[in-house]
N, C-alpha and C positions, 0 to 999 in steps of 0.2 A: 892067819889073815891080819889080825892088830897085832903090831908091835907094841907090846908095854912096857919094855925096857929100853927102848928106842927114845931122841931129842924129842919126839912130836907129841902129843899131849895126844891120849888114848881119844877124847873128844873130837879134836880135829882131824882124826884120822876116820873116822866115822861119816863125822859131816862132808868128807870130802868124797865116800863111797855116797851117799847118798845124794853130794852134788854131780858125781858120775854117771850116776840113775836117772838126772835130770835131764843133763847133758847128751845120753844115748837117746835121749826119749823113753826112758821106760816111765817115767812119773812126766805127768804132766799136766798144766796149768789147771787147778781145782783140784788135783790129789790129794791121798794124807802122805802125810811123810812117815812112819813109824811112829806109834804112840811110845812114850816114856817106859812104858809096859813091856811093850813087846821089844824096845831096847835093852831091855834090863835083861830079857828072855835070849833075847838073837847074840849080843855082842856081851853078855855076862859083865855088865856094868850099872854101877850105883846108878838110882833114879835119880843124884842131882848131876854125875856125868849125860844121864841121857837128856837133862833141861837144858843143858851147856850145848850141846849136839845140837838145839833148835833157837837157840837164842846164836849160836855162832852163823847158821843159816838164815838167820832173819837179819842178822849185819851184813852178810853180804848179799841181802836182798830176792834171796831165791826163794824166799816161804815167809807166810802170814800166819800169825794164831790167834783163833777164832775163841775167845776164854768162854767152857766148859766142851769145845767141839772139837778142839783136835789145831794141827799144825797142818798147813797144804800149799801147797807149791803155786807159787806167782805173789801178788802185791797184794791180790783180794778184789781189786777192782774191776776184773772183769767176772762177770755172773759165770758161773758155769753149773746146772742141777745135777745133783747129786746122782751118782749112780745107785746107790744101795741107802738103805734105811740108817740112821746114826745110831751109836753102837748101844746108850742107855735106850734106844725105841725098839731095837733086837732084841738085849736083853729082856723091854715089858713084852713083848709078845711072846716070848719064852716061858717067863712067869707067868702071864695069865692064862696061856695053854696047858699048864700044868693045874693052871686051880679049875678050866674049865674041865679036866679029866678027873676033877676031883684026887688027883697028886695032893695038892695040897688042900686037906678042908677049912670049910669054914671054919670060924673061932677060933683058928689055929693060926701060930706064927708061921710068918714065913721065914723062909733060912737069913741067918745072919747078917749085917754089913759084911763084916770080915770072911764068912764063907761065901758070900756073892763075891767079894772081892777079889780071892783067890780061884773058885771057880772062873769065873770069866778073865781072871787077867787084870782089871782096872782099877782105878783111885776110887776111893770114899765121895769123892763129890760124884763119878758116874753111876754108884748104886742109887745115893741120894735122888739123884735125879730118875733113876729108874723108880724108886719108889715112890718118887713126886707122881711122875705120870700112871702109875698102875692108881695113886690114890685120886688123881682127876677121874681117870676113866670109871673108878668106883669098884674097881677089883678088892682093894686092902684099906683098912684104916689103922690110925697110930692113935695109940694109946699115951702120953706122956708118961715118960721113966717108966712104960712097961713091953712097947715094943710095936711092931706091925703085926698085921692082920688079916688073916682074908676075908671079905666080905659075905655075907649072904648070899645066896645066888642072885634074887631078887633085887641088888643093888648093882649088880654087874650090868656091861651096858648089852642092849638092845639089838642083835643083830644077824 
């Protein structure tokens, strides 16, 4: 499907399957475009080829990025609501179903950065953020330089 031995730089051959996508209508305005991730995954190319792939699609004006939520198709300026939950509010409801089944207990860590990160696919700042929101909702607390946590039961939310 990419030529890598070809004039065209691995990048733009990419951005230009995905400005096809746009084009047929299969993505369309409010979409994500592929995360850097599943770039890395789909087309077997480095995470900074798959930043080149959204920064070449943002010059020529086909997609917007939303810094910590993703890359999505149009300017940004027209609202469109989300079809499905964002991927670190998946992820916390994953987690916390798991502490509410007692998967993981109390006093106990929760798995890794680096195993969230390759379990689910994502960057260091989406776990962060996953474990930002599990510690608002009161599921885990962080320890400094010794790690997260799950909570009590009694500190989980109400509902």
């Amino acid at each position: 499907m990419l030529d890598r031995e070809g004039p065209v730089p691995v990048y733009k051959q990419i951005a230009e399957l995905i400005h096809a996508q746009i084009r047929d209508g299969e993505l369309i305005e409010g979409d994500p475009i592929p995360s850097e991730a599943e770039m890395e995954a789909e087309y077997g190319v480095a995470r900074l080829t798959a930043r080149r792939v959204a920064r070449e699609l943002r010059e020529l004006g086909l997609v917007h990025t939303e810094p910590g939520l993703g890359t999505f198709v149009g300017d940004g300026v027209v609202y469109r609501p989300r079809r499905r939950p964002l991927l670190y509010q998946q992820m916390a409801k994953e987690i916390a179903e798991r502490i509410e089944r007692r998967e993981l207990k109390a006093n106990r860590p929760i798995p890794s950065e680096k195993s969230l990160m390759q379990q689910y696919g994502v960057a260091k700042a989406t776990v962060r953020q996953t474990v930002k929101f599990l510690r608002d909702q009161g599921y885990v607390f962080t320890v400094p330089h010794r790690g997260t946590y799950v909570s009590s039961p009694e500190n989980w939310p109400q509902g």
